[in-house]
C-alpha positions as CSV (number, residue, x, y, z in Angstrom):
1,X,18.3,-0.4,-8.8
2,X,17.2,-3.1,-6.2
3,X,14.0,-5.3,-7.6
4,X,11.1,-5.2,-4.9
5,X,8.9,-7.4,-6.8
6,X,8.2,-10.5,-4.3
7,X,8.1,-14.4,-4.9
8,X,5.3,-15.0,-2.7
9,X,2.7,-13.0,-0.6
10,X,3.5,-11.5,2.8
11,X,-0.4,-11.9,3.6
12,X,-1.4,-13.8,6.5
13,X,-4.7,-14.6,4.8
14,X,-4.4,-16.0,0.9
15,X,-6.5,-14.5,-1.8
16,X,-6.9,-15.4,-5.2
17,X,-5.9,-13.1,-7.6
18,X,-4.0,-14.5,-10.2
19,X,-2.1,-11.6,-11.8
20,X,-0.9,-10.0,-8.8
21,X,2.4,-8.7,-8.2
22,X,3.4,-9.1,-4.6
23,X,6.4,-6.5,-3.8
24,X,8.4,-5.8,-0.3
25,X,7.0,-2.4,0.9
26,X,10.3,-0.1,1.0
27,X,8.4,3.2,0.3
28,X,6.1,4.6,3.2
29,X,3.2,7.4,1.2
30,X,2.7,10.5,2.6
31,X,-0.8,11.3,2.5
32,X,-3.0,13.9,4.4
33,X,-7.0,14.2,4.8
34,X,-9.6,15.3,6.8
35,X,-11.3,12.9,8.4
36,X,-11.7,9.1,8.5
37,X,-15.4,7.9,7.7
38,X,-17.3,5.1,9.5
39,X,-16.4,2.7,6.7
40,X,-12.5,3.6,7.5
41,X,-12.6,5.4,4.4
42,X,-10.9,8.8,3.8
43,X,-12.5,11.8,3.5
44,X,-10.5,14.7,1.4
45,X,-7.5,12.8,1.0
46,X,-4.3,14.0,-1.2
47,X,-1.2,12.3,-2.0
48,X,2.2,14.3,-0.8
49,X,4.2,11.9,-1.8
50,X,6.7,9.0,-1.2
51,X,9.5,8.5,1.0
52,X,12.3,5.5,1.5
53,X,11.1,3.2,4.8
């Protein structure tokens, strides 16, 4: 099994948060919902599940 905990941040921005764990994103989520609010939140979302990018 391949590790995909990172050394450093991929963020463009830094934030503090000093117990993060930065990883490399090699799973995409599947995830379905209604409707996006104005606040870009979902609205009646569900996880389907993950996949390999």
């Amino acid at each position: 099994m391949v590790s995909v905990v990172s050394p450093k941040s991929k963020l463009t921005k830094p934030i503090k948060k000093p117990r993060a764990a930065w990883v490399e994103p090699t799973f995409v989520a599947d995830i379905e919902y209604r409707d996006i609010t104005s606040q870009g939140i979902l609205r009646a979302s569900s996880f389907k599940g993950l996949a390999r990018k």
